[in-house]
C-alpha positions in Angstrom: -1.0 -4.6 -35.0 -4.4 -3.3 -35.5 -5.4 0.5 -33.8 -9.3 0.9 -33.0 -9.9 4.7 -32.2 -13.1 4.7 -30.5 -14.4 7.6 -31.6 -14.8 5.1 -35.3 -17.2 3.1 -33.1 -19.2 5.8 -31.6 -17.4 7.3 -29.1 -18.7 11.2 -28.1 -16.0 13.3 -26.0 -18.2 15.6 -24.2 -18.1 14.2 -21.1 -21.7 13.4 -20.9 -22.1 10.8 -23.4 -22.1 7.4 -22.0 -19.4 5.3 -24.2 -19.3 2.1 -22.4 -20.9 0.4 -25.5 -18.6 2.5 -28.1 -14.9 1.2 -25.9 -16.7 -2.5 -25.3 -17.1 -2.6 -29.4 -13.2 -1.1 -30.0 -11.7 -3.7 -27.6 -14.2 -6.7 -29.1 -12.2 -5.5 -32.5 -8.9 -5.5 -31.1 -9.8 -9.4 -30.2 -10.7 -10.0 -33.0 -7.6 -9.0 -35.0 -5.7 -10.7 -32.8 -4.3 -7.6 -30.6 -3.4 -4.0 -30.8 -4.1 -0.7 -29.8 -7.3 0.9 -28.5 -7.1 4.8 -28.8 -8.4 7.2 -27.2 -7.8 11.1 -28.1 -8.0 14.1 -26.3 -11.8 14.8 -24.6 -13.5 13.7 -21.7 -15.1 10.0 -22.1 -17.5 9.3 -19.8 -18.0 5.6 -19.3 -18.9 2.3 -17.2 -16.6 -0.2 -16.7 -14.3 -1.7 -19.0 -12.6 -5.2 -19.4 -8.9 -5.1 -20.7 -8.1 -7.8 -23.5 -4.3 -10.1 -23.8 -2.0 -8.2 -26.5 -4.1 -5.2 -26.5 -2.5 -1.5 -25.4 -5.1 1.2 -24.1 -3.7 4.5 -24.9 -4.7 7.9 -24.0 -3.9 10.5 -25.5 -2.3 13.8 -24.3 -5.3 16.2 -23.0 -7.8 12.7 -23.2 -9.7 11.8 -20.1 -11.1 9.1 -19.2 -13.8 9.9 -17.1 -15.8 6.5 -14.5 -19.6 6.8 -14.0 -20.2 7.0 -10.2 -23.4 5.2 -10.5 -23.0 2.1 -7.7 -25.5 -0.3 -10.4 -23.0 -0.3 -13.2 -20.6 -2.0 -11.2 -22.0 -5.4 -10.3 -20.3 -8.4 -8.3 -17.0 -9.6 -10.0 -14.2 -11.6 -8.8 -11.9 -9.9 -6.7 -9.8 -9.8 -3.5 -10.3 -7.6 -1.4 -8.3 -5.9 1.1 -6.8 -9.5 1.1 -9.6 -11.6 0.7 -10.4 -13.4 -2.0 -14.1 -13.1 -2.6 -16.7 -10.9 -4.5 -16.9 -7.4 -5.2 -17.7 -4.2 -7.0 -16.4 -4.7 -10.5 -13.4 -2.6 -11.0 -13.4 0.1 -13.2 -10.7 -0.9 -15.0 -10.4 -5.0 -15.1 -8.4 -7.6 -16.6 -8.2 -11.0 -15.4 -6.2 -14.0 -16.8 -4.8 -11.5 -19.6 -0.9 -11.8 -20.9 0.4 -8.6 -22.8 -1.5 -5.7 -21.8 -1.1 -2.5 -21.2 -1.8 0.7 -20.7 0.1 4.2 -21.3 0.2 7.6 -22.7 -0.3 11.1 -21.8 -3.9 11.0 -20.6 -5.5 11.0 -17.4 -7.8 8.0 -16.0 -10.6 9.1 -13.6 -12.5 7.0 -11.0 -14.8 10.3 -10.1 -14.8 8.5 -6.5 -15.9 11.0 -4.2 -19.5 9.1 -4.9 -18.1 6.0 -2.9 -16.2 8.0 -0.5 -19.3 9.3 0.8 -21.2 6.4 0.8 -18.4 4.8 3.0 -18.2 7.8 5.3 -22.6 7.2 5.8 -21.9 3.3 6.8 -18.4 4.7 9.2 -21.7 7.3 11.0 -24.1 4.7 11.3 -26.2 4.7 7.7 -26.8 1.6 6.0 -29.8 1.9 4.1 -29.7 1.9 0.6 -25.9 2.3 0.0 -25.4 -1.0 -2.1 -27.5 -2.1 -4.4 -25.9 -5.9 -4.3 -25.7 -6.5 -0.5 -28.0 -9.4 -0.5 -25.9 -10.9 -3.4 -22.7 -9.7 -1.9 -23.8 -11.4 1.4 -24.4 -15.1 -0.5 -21.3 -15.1 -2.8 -19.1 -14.7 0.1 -21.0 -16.3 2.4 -17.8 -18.7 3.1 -16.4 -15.4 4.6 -19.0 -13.1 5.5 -19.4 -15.1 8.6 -16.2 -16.2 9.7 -13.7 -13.4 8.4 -12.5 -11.8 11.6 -12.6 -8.6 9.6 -13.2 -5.2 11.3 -13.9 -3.1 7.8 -16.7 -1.0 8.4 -17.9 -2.0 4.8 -17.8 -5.8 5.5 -21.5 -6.2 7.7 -22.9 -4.5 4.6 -20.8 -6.3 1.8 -20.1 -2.5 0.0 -17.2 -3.6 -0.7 -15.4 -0.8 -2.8 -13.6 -1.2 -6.2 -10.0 -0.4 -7.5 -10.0 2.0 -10.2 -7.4 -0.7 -11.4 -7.3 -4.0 -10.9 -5.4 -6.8 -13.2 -5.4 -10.4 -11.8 -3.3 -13.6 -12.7 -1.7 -11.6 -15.5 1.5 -11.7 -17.4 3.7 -9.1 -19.0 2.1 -6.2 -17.8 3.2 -2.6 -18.6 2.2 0.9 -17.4 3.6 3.7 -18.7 3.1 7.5 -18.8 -0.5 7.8 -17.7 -2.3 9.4 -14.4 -5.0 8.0 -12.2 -7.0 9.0 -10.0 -9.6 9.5 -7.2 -10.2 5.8 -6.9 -13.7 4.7 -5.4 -10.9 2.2 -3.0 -7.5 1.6 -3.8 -6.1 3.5 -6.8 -4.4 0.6 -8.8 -4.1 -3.3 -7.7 -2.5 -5.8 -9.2 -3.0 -9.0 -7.9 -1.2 -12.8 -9.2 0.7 -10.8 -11.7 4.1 -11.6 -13.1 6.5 -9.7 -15.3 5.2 -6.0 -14.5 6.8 -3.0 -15.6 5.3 0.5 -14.6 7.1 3.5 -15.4 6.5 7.2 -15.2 3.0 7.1 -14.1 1.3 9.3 -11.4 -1.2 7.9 -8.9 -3.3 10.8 -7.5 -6.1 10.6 -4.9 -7.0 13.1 -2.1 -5.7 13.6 0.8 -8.6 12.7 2.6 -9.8 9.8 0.3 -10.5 6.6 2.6 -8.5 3.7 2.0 -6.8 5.7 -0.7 -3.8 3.4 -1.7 -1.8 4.6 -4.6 -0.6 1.1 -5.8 -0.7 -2.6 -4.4 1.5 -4.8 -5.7 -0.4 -7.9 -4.2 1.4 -11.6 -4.6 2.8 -10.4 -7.9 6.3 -11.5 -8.9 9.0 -9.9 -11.0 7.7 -6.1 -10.8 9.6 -3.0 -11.2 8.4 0.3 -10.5 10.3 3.3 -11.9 10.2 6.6 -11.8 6.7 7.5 -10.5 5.0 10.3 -9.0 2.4 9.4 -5.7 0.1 12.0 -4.0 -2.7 10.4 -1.9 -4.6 9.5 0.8 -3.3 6.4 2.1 -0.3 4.4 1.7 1.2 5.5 -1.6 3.0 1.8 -2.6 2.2 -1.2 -0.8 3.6 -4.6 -1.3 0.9 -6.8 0.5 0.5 -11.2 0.0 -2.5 -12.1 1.2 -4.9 -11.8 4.5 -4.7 -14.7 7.4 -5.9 -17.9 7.0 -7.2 -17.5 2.9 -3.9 -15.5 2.3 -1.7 -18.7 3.8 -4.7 -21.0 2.0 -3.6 -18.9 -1.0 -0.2 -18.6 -0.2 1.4 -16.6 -3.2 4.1 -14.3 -2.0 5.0 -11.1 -3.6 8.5 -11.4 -4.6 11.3 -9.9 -7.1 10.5 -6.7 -6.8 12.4 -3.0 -7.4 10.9 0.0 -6.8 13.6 3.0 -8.3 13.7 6.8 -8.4 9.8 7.1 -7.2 8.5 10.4 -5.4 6.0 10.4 -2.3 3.9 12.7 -0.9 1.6 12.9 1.9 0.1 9.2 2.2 0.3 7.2 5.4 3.4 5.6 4.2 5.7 5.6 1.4 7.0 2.5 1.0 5.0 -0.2 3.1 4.9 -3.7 3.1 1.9 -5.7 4.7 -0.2 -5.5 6.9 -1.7 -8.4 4.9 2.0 -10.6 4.7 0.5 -14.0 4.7 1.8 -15.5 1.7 4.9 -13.8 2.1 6.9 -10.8 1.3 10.5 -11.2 0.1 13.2 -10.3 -2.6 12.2 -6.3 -2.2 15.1 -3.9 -3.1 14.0 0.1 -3.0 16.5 2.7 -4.1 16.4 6.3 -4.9 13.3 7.7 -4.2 12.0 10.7 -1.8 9.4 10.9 0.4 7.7 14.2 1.6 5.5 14.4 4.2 4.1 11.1 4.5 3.4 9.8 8.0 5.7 7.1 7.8 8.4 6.6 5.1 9.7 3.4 5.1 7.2 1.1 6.7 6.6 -3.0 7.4 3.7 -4.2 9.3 2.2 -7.1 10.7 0.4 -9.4 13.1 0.0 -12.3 15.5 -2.8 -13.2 13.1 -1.0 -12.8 9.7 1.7 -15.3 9.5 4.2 -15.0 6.7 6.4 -12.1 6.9 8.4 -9.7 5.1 11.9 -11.3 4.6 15.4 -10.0 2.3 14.8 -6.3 2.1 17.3 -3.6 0.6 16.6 -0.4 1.2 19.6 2.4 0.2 19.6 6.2 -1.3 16.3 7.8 0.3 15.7 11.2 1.0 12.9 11.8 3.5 11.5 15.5 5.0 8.5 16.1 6.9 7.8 12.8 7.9 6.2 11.3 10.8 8.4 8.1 11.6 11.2 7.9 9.5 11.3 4.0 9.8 8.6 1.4 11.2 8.4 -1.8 11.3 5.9 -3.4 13.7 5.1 -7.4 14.4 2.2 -5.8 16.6 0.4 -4.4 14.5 -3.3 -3.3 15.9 -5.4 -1.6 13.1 -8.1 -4.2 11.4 -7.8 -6.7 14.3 -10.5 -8.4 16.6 -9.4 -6.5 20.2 -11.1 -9.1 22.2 -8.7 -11.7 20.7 -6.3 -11.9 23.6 -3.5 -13.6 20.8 -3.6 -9.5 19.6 -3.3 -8.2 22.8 -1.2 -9.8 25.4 2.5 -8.8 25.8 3.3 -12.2 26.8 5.2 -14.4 24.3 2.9 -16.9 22.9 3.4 -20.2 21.3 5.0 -20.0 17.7 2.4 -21.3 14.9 1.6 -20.6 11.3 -0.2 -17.1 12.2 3.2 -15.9 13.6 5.1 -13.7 10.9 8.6 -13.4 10.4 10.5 -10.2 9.3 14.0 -11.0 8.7 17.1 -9.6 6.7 16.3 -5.9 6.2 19.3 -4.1 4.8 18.5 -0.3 5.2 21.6 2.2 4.2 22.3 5.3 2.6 19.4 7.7 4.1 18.5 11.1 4.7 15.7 12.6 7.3 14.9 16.1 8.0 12.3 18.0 10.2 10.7 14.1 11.2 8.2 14.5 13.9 7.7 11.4 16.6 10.3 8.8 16.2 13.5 8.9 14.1 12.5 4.8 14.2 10.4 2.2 15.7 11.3 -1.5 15.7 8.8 -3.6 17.8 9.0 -7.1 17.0 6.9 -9.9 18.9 8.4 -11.6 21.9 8.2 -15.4 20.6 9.7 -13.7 17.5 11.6 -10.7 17.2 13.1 -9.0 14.3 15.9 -10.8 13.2 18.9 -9.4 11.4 18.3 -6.1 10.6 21.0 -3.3 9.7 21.0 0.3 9.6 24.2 2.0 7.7 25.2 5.2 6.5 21.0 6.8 8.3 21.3 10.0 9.3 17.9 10.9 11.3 17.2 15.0 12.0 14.0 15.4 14.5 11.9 18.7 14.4 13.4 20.7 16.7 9.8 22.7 16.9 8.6 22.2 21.1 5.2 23.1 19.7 5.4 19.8 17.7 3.6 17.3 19.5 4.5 14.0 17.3 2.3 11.2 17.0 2.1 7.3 17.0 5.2 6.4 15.3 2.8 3.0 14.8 0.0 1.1 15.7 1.1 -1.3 18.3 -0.8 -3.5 21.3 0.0 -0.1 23.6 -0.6 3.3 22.5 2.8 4.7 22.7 3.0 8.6 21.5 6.8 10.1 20.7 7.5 13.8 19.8 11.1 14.6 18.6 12.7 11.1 20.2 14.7 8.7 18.6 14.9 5.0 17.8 13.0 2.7 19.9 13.7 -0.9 19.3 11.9 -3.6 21.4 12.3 -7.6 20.7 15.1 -7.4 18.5 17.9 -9.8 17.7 21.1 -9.4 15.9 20.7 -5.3 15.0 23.2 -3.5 13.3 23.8 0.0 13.7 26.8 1.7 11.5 27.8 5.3 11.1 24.3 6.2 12.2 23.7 10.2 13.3 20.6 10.8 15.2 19.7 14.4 16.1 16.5 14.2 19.0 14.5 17.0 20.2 14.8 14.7 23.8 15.7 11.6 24.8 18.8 9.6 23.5 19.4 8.9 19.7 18.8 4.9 20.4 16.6 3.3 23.2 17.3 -0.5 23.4 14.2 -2.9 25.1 14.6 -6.7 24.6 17.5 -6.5 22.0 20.0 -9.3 22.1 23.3 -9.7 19.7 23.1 -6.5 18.9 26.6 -4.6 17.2 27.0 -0.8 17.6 29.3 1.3 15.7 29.3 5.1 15.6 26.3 6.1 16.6 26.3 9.4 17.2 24.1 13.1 17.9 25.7 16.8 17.5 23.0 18.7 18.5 22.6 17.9 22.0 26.5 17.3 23.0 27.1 14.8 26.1 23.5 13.1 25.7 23.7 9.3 25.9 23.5 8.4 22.3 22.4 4.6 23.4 20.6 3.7 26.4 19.1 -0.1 26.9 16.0 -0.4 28.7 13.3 1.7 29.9 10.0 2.5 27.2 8.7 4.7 25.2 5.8 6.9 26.6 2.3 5.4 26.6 -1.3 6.9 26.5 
């Protein structure tokens, strides 16, 4: 197969030098030649966008960066979807769509230099509108089907700045990345979206802690994906299996299935491995083994709402070491953040009639897990009263709140209440057929398991050391409220 360095088309690593016409004339060649390799050795490339080619490897080079311009213009309305939409966009940085046999590896880092957008999102979250986007009035028209109807509470969706991914590949097949780093992402770091056959191993997804809607991968209606032996540090959920968003998610209806996640590390993030909120074409056929998670607010974590339908369905989870964590384990049917609060369908604790908007989470296997030092909830299981959590089994968890009184916890999740937990243990609340098994839960208060609307469920060995005599089960009562 052909290799195109782009430095033999022009290419200037100085970091100042635009190269977006230098790379578009490499990867034009590697079309031309029917595939290969586009090369980029070690220096800092400054460049706009670029649009990935079918059989053609971008590689970087040890000590090569690949450095995004930050200027809003060069990035004009593409295809996309969008926090689960599909509509139109910022371009992203990096873009394929329709592609088969791409990838993307090496030793080099790729660069969204987003604090730009960050800031320009942080103006529209104070007020400021003028002059952020230079295609709102084209934004507004292309998604006109949605701009009006969307029952979307983004704060970038009045104004149509709709952020890019430093990554994004759409309806691609055989899909590898390997080795590389990205990072500080304008939006989400890397999405892939109607992809199937994806390997990505060893790469590092970086963003800020701070870094607004900083996801670090979202594997979004893909099929057949593993992830292996990745590094995460960011601002947001670190990896996020997602399907779709409401009514154009189950118009879509592509669900993200067949996928293992293996021997991945997590830091900080809101979550470390999440699924939803945006389940609408369905999650399923997930299995997550051997990975850590450090500090994140929530380690594992499935979400959803009355509005969604879908659901997250045939989960393994086994061999995860947690420390520093929020909530150990959440999964929520009542989901609040995004949603129209004046939609009484997202408030009311009443059961409501089942339809297609009402998700199902069913057959989650979680076994073989370690907590230390976790700060609100060892777990939180709320399901929805017309449809609880079905079938879901806890074996071999071992669950160690902070013993730290100072510690004053947090929202284990965002449900209809807010309900704030320091040191406590499970809660579960519309439940059906639970399984606990050789399950040790040390609390700071409280018991180890608080039961609310659980039916079938089977107990064995639950347990706490620390405080000796506490009940280690107790069925009914709540979980405190604010």
């Amino acid at each position: 197969m052909s290799r195109h360095d782009i430095m033999a088309y022009g290419a200037v690593g100085d970091g100042t030098t635009d190269n977006s016409e230098a790379i578009a004339k490499a990867f034009a060649a590697c079309r031309e030649a029917g595939g290969g390799t586009v090369f980029v050795p070690a220096g800092v490339w400054l460049t706009g966008p670029i649009e990935l080619a079918s059989r053609t490897t971008l590689e970087l080079e040890a000590g090569a960066t690949l450095k995004f311009t930050d200027r809003f213009e060069a990035y004009p309305p593409t295809f996309t979807r969008w926090s689960g939409y599909e509509c139109y966009g910022h371009r992203p940085l990096l873009y394929g769509k329709d592609l088969e046999r791409v990838a993307i590896k090496g030793e080099g880092v790729i660069d969204g230099q987003g604090e730009a957008w960050w800031n320009a999102y942080r103006r529209l979250k104070n007020g400021e509108t003028e002059g952020i986007s230079p295609f709102r009035e084209e934004l507004i028209e292309r998604n006109r089907h949605l701009y009006e109807t969307a029952d979307s509470t983004f704060a970038e969706w009045k104004t149509q700045f709709l952020r890019p991914a430093l990554l994004q590949l759409i309806d691609c097949k055989h899909v590898l990345l390997e080795g590389v780093t990205l990072q500080n992402s304008p939006f989400w770091n890397t999405h892939l979206v109607y992809c199937d056959q994806v390997k990505i191993r060893g790469v590092t997804f970086y963003n800020p802690a701070d870094t607004p809607n900083g996801d670090g991968l979202d594997i979004d209606s893909c099929t057949h994906v593993t992830v292996s032996d990745c590094h995460f540090d960011v601002g947001d959920d670190c990896l996020c299996l997602k399907s779709g968003i409401n009514e154009d998610g189950r118009r879509v209806g592509r669900p993200t299935e067949h996928v293992t996640v293996a021997n991945c590390i997590m830091l900080r993030g809101h979550g470390g491995v999440v699924m939803g909120s945006e389940t609408s074409g369905d999650i399923r056929g997930v299995v997550v083994t051997n990975c850590m998670f450090l500090g994140t607010d929530r380690g594992i974590r499935i979400k959803t709402n009355r509005a969604r339908g879908g659901g997250v369905k045939d989960v393994m989870i086994s061999n995860v070491f947690m420390k520093d964590v929020l909530c150990p384990i959440a999964i929520n049917s009542f989901y609040r953040y995004g949603v129209n609060t004046n939609d009484p369908l997202m408030t009311t604790p009443e059961a409501v009639p089942v339809t297609e908007r009402t998700p199902v989470i069913r057959g989650i296997t979680i076994s073989d897990v370690t907590a230390k030092n976790a700060k609100a909830a060892a777990a939180f299981i709320y399901g929805l009263p017309e449809m609880p959590i079905d079938d879901l089994t806890l074996r071999n968890v071992t669950i160690e709140m902070t013993e730290d009184p100072n510690e004053e916890g947090g929202e284990p999740d965002m449900v209809r209440e807010h309900l704030v937990m320091a040191g406590e243990g499970m809660y579960c609340k519309h439940v059906r057929h639970l399984t606990l098994r050789d399950v040790r839960i040390e609390t700071r208060q409280g018991p180890a398991v608080r039961l609310e609307d659980v039916e079938g469920e089977r107990i064995e060995a639950v347990t706490m050391r620390r405080r000796a005599g506490a009940d280690a089960v107790v069925r009914g009562g709540a979980a405190a409220q604010i």
